[in-house]
PASEBA-1860 file (N, C-alpha, C; in nm, 3 decimals):
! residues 255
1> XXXXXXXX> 0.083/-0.120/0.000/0.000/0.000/0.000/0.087/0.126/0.000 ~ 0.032/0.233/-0.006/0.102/0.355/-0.057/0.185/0.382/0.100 ~ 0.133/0.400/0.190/0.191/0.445/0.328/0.280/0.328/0.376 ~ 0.276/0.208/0.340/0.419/0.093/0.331/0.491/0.148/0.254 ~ 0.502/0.149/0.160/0.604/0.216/0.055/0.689/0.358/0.115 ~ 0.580/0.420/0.171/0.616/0.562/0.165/0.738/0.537/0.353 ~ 0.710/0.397/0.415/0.795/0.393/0.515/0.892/0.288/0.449 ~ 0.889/0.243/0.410/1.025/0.147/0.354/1.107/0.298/0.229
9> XXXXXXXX> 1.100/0.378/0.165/1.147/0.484/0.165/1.205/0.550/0.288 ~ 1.156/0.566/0.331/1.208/0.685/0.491/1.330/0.551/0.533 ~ 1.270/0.440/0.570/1.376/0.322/0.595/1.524/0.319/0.539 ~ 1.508/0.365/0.404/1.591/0.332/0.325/1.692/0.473/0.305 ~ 1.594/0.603/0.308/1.669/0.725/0.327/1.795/0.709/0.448 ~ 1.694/0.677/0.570/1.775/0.689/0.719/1.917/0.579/0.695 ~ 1.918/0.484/0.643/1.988/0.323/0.614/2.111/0.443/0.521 ~ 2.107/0.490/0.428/2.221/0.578/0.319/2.223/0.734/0.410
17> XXXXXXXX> 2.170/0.763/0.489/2.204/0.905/0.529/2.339/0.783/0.695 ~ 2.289/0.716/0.757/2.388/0.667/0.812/2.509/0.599/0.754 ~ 2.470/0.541/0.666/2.592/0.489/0.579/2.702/0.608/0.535 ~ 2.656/0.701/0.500/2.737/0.805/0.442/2.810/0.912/0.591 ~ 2.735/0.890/0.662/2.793/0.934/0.814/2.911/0.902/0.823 ~ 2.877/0.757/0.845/2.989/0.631/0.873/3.110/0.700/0.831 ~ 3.110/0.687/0.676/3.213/0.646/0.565/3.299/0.837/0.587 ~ 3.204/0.889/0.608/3.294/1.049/0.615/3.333/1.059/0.736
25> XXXXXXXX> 3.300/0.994/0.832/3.366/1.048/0.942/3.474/0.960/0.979 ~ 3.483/0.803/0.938/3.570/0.732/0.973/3.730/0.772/0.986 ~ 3.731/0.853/0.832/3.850/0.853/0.793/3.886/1.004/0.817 ~ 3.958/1.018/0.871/3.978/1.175/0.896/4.097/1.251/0.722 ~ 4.136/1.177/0.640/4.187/1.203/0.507/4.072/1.229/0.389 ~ 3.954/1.190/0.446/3.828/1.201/0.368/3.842/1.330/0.282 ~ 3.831/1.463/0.340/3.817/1.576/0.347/3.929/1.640/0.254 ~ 4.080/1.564/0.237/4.211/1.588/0.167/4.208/1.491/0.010
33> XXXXXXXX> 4.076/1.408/-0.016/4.144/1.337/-0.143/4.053/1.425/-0.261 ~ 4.150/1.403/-0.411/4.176/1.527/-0.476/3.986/1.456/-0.513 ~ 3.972/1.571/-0.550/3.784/1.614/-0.617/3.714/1.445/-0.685 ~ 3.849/1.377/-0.754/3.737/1.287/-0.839/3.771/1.167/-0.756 ~ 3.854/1.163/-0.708/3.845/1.060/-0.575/3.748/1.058/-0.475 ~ 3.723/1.203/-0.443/3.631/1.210/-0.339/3.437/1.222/-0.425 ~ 3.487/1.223/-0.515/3.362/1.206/-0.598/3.326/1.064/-0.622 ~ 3.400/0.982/-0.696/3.378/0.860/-0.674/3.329/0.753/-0.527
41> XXXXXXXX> 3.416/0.840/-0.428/3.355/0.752/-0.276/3.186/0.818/-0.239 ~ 3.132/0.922/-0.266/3.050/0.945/-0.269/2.912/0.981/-0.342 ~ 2.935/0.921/-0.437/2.874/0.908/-0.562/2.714/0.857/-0.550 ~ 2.758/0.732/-0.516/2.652/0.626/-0.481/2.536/0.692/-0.378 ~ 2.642/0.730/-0.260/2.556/0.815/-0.156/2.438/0.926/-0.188 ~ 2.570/1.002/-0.237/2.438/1.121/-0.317/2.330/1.104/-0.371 ~ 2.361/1.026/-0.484/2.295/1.002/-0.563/2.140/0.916/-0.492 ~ 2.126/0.853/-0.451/2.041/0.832/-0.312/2.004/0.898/-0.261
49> XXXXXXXX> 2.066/0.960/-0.227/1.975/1.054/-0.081/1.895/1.161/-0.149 ~ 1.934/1.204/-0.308/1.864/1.316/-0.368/1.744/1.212/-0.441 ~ 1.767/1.082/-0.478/1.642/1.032/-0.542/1.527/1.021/-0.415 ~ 1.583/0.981/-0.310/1.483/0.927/-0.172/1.467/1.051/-0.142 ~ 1.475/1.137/-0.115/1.435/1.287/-0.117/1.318/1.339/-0.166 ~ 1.354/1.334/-0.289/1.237/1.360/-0.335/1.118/1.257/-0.387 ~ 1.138/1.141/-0.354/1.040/1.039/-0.334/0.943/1.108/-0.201 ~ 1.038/1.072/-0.067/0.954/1.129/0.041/0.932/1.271/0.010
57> XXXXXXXX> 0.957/1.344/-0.052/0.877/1.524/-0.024/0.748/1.491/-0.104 ~ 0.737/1.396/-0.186/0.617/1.374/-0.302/0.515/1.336/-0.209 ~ 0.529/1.224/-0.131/0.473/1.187/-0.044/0.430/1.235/0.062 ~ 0.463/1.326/0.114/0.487/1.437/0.225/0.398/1.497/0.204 ~ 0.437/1.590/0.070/0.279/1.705/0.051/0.137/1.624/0.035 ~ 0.176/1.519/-0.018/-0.018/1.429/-0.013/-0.048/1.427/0.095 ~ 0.020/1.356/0.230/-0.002/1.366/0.334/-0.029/1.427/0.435 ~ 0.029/1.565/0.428/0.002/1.670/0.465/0.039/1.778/0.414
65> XXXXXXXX> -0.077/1.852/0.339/-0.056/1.928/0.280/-0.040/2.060/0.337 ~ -0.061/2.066/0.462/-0.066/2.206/0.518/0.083/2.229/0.549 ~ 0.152/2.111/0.576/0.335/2.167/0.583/0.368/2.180/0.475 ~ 0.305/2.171/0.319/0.402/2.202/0.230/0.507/2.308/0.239 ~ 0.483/2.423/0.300/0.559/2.504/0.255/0.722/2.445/0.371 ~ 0.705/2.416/0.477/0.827/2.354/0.580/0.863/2.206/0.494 ~ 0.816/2.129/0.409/0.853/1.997/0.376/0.928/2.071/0.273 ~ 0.888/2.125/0.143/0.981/2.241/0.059/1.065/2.300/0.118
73> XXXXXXXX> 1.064/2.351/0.211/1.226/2.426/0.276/1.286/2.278/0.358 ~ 1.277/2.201/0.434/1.369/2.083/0.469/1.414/1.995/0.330 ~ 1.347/1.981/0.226/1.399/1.956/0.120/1.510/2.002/-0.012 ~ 1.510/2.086/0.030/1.577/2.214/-0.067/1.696/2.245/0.015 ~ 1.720/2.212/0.168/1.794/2.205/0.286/1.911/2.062/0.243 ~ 1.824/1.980/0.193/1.894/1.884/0.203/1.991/1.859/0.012 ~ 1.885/1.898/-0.083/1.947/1.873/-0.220/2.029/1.979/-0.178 ~ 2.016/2.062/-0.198/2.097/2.172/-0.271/2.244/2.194/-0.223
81> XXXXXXXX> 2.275/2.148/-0.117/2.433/2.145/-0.059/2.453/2.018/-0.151 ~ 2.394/1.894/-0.165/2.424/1.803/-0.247/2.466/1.811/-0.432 ~ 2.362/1.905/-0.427/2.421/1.996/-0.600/2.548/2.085/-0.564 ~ 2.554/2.136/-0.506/2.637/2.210/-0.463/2.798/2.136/-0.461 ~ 2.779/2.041/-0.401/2.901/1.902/-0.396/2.906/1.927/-0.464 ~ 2.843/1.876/-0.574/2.869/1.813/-0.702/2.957/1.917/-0.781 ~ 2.933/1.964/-0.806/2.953/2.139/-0.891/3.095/2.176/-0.834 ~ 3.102/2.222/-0.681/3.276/2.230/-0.674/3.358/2.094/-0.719
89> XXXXXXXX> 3.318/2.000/-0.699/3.405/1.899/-0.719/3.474/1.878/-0.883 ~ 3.356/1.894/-0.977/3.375/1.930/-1.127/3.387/2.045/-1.165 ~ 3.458/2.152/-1.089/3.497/2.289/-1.144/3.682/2.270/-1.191 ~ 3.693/2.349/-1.272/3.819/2.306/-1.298/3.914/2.459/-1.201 ~ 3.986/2.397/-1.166/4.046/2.514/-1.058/4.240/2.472/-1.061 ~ 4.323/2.612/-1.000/4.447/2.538/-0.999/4.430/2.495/-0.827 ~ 4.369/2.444/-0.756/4.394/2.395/-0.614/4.249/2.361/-0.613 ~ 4.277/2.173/-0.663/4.167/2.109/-0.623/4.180/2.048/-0.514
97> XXXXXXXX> 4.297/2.035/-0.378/4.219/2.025/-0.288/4.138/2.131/-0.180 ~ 4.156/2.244/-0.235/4.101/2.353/-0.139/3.981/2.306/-0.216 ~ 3.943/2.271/-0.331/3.761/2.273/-0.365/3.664/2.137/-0.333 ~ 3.815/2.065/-0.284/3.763/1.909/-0.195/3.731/1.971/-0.045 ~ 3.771/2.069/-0.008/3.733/2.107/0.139/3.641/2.146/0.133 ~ 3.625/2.247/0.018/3.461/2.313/-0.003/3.334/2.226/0.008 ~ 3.433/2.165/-0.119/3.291/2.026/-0.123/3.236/1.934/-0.032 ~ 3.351/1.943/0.051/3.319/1.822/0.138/3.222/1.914/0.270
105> XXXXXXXX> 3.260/2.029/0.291/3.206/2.137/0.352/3.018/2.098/0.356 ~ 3.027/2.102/0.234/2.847/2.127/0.147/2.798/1.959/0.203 ~ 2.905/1.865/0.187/2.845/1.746/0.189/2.789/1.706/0.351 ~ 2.872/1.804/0.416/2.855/1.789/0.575/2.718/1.834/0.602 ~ 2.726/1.951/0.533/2.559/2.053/0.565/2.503/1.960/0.509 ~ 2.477/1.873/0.419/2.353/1.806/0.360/2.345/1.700/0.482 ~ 2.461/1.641/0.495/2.391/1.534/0.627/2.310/1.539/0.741 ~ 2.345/1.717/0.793/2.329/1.758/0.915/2.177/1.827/0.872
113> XXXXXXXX> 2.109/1.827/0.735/2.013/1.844/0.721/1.917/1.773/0.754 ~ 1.976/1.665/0.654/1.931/1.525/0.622/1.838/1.475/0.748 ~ 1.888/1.503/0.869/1.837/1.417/1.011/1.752/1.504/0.996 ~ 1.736/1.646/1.018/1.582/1.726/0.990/1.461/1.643/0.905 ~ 1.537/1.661/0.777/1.406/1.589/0.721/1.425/1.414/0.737 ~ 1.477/1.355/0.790/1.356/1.206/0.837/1.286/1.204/0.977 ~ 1.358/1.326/1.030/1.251/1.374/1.175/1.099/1.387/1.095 ~ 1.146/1.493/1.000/0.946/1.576/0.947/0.931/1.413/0.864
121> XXXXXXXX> 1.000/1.371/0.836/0.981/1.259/0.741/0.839/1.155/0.822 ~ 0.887/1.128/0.946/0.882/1.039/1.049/0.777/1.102/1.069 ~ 0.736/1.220/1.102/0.622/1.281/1.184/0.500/1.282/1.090 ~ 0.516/1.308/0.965/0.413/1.314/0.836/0.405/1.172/0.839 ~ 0.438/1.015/0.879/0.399/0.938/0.830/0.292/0.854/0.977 ~ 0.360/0.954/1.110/0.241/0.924/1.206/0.137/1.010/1.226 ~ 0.117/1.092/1.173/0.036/1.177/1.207/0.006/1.264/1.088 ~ -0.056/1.187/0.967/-0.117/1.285/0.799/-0.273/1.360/0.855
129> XXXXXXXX> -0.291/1.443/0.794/-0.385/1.514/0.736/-0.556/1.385/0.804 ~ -0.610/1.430/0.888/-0.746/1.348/0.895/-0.815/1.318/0.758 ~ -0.842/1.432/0.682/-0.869/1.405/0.575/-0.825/1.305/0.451 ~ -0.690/1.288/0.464/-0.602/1.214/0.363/-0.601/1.066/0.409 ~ -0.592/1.070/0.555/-0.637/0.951/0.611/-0.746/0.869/0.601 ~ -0.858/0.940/0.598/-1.008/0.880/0.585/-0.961/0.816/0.427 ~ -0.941/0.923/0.322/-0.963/0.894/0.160/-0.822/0.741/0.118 ~ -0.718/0.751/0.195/-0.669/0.648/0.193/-0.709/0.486/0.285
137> XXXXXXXX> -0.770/0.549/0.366/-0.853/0.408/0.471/-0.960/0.328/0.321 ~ -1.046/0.483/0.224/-1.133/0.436/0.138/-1.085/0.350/0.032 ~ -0.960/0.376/-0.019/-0.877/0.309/-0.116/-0.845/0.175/-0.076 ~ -0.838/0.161/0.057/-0.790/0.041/0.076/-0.890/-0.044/0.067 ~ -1.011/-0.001/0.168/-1.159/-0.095/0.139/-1.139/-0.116/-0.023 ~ -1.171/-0.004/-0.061/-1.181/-0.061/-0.236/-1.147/-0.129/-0.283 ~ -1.007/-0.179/-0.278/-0.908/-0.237/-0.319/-0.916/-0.379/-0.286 ~ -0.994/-0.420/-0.166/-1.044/-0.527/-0.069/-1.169/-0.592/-0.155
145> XXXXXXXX> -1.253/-0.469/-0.185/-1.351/-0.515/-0.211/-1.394/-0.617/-0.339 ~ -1.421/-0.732/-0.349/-1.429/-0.834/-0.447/-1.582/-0.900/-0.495 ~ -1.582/-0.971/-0.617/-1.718/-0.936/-0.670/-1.804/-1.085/-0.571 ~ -1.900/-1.063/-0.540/-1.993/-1.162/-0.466/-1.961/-1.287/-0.511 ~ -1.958/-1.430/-0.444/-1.987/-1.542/-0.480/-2.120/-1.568/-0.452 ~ -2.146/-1.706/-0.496/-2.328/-1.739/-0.477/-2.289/-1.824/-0.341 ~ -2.198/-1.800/-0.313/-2.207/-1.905/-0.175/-2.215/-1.763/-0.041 ~ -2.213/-1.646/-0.096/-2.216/-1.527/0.031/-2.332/-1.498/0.081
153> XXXXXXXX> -2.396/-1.497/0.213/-2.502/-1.490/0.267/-2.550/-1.362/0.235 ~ -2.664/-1.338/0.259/-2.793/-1.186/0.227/-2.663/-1.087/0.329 ~ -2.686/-1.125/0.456/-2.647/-1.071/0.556/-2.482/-0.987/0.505 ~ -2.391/-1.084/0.422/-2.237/-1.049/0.442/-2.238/-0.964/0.311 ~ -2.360/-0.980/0.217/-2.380/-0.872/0.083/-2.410/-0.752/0.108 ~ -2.487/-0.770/0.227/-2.508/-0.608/0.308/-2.419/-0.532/0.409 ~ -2.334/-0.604/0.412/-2.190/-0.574/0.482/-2.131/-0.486/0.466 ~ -2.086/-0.525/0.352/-1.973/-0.447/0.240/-2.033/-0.320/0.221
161> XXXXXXXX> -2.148/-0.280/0.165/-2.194/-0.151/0.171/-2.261/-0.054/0.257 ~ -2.251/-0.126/0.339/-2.321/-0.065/0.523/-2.122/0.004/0.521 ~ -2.046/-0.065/0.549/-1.942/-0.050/0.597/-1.837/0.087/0.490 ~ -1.891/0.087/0.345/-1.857/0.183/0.257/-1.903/0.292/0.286 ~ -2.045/0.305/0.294/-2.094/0.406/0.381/-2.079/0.484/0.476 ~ -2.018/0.461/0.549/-1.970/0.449/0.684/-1.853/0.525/0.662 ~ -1.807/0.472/0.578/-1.671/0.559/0.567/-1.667/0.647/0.491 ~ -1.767/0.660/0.408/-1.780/0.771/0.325/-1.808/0.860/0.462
169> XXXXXXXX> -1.932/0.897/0.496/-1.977/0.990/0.618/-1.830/1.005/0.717 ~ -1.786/0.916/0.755/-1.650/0.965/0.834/-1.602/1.074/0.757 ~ -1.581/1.033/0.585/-1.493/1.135/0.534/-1.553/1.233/0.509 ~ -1.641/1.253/0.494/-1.755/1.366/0.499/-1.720/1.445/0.622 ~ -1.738/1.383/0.698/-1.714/1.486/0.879/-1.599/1.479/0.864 ~ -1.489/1.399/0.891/-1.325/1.465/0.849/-1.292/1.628/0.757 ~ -1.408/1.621/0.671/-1.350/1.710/0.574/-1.462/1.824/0.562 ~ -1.587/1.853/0.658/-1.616/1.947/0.688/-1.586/1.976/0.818
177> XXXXXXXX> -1.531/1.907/0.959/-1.396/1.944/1.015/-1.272/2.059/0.971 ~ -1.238/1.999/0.904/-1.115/2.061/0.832/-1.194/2.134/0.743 ~ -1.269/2.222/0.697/-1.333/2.328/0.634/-1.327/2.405/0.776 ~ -1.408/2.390/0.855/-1.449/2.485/0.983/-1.268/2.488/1.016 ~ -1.189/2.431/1.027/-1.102/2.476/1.092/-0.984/2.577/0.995 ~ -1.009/2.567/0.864/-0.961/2.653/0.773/-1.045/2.767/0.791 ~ -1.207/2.799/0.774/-1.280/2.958/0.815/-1.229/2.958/0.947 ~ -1.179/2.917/1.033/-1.149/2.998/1.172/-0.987/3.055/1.137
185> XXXXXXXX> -0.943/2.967/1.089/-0.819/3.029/1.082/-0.808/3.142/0.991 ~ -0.864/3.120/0.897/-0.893/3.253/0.747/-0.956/3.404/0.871 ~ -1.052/3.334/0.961/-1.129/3.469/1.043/-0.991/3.537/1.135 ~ -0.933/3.431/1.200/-0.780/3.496/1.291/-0.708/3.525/1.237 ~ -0.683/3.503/1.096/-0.581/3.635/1.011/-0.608/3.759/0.999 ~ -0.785/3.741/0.956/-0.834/3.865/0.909/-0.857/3.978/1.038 ~ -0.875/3.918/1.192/-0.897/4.003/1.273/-0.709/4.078/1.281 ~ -0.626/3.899/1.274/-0.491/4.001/1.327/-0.444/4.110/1.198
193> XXXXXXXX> -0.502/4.095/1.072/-0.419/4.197/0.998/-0.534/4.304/1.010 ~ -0.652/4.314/1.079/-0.687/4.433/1.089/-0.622/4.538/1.194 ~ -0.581/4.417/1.319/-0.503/4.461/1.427/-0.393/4.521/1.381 ~ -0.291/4.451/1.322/-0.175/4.522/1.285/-0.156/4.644/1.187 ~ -0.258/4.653/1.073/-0.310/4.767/1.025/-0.376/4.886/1.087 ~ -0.434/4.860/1.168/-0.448/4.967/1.296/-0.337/5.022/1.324 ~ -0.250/4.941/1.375/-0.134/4.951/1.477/-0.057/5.005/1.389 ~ -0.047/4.977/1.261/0.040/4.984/1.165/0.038/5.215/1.145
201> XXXXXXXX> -0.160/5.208/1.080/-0.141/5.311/1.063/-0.135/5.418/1.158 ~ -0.163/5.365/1.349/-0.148/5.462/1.429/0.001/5.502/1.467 ~ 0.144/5.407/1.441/0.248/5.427/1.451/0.271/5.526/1.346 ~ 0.224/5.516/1.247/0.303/5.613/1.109/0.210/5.723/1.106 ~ 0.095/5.734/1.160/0.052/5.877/1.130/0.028/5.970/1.257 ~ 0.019/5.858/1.414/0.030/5.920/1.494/0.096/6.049/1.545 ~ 0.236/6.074/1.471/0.321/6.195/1.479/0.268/6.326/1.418 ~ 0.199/6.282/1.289/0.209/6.384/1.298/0.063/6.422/1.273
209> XXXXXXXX> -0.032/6.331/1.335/-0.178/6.426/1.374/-0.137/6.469/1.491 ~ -0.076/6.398/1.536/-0.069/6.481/1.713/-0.019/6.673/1.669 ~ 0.079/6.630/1.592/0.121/6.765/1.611/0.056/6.858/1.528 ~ -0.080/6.808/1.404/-0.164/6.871/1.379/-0.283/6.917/1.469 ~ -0.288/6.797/1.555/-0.417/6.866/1.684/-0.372/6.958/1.746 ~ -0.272/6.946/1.768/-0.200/7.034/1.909/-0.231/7.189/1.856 ~ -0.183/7.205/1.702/-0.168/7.338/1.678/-0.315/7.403/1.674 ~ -0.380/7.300/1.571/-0.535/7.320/1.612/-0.557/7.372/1.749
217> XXXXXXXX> -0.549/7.325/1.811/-0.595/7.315/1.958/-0.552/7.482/2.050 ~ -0.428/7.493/1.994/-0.326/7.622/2.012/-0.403/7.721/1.917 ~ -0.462/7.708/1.855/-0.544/7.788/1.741/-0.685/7.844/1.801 ~ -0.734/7.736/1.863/-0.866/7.733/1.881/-0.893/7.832/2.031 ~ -0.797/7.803/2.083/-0.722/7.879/2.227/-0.732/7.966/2.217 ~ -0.681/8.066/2.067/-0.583/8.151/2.100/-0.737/8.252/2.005 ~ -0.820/8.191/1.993/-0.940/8.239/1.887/-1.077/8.170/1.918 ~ -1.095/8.215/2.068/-1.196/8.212/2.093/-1.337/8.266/2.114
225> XXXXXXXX> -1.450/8.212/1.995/-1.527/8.336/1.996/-1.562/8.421/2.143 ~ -1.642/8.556/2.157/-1.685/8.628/2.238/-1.836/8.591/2.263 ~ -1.884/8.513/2.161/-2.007/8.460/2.202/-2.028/8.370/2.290 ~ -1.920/8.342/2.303/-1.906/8.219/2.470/-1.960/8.289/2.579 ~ -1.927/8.447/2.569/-1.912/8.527/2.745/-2.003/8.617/2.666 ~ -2.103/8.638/2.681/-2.249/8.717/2.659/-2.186/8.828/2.750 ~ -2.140/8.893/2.851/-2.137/9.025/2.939/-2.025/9.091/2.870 ~ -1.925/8.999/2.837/-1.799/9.056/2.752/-1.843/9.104/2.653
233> XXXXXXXX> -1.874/9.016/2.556/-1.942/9.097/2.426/-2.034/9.207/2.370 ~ -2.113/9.198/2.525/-2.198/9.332/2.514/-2.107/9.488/2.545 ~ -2.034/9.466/2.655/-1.949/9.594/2.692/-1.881/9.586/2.571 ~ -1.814/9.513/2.494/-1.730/9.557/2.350/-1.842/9.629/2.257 ~ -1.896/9.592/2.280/-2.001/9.677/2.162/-2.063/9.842/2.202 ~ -2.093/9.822/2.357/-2.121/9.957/2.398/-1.980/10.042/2.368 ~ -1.911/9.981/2.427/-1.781/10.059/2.387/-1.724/10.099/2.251 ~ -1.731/10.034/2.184/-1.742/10.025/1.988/-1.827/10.181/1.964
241> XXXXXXXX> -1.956/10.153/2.040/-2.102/10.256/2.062/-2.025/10.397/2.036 ~ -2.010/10.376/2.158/-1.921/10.555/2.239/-1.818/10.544/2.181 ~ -1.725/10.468/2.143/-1.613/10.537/2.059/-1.653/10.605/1.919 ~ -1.742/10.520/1.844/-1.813/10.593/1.741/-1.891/10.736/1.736 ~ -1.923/10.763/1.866/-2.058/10.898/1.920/-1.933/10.940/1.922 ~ -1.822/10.976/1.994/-1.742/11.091/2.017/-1.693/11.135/1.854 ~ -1.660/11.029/1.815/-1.605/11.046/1.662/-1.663/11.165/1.575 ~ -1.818/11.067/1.626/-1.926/11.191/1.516/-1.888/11.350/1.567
249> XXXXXXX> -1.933/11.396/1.694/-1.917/11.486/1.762/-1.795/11.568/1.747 ~ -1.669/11.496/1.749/-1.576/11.638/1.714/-1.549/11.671/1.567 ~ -1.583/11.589/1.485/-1.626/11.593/1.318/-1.678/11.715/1.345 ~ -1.816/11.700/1.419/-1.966/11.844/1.393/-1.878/11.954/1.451 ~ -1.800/11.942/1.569/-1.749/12.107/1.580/-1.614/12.128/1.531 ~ -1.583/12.053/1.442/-1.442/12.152/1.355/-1.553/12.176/1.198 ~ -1.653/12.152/1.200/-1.747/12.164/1.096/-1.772/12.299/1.102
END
């Protein structure tokens, strides 16, 4: 079945990621032989660990698809120092063993990856997706399921499809489960990026409304109507009054 396979893989990753441990650390000259020497002892290795690689990441995202994006970065963790080998080792240089140190450098990081991903390896194969689980439990019935003999009772003909049933509706609730738990999570993004958009635009504009209120405010202070104080405003006007009456008056006697 697909989830045997997908652990006799991981089996077989962990079996060549220790083998290749072994063989580099034994020898402490490992690290000094010239590029196609050290290409040849590790050849086999590589070449393995990048096919089983990406066997298990294939497998990985079916299983759980919500780590794709962490199964893609532990994978890309593990090839790419392995391309990387490869490439210093076939560069043509005048000091190929300084590009055997390099290489062997890259080959170290891929190992020390490597245990990352058969950790996530290991964890995606106990614990997939509810959903992926139910639809592979269905494959297997299927696969079980065989055409009636005339020797099968009423009772064991009604079996088989009581029991299909059954698992259909599981996968049904598995997978409107996992709907409700995708809208809650879609709703806690949307509250936190309203939060941080808040936050966002009260950090960047806070400066300088403040220092637009303030002046406002210093404005509003400094220009306040007289219609507030009714007794004030009346004496300004009587007074306005009589400054105007005298005005008229010495006009009339230089007249």
């Amino acid at each position: 079945m697909f989830h045997e396979n997908y652990e006799e893989m991981i089996d077989k990753f962990e079996q060549v990621l220790h083998e290749i441990t072994t063989e580099t650390t034994r020898s402490v000259i490992f690290e000094h032989l010239p590029p196609m020497d050290l290409w040849n002892k590790t050849e086999s290795y590589v070449t393995q660990l990048k096919e089983l690689a990406e066997k298990c990441k294939e497998v990985m995202l079916v299983l759980k698809p919500e780590k794709a994006h962490i199964v893609e970065q532990r994978f890309k963790a593990v090839t790419q120092p392995l391309n990387t080998f490869k490439e210093i080792l076939f560069q043509k240089t005048t000091d190929p063993l300084d590009n055997s140190r390099l290489a062997f450098e890259q080959l170290s990081k891929a190992i020390a990856e490597g245990s990352s991903f058969l950790l996530l390896a290991r964890e995606v194969q106990k614990s997939p997706s509810p959903a992926i689980k139910e639809i592979l439990m269905l494959k297997g019935i299927a696969g079980k399921i065989v055409p009636s003999s005339a020797g099968e009772s009423a009772e064991t003909l009604q079996l088989k499809p009581a029991r299909l049933i059954w698992r259909v509706e599981s996968l049904r609730a598995s997978l409107t489960s996992l709907e409700r738990s995708l809208e809650e999570a879609k709703g806690s993004l949307g509250m936190l990026r309203k939060e941080i958009l808040k936050y966002g635009y009260a950090s960047v504009k806070s400066p300088i409304v403040e220092k637009k209120e303030l002046e406002t405010e210093k404005s509003q202070e400094k220009h306040v109507s007289l219609s507030k104080f009714p007794k004030v405003n009346e004496l300004c006007q009587w007074w306005m009054y009589r400054k105007s009456r005298k005005c008229t008056v010495r006009q009339r006697q230089r007249d």
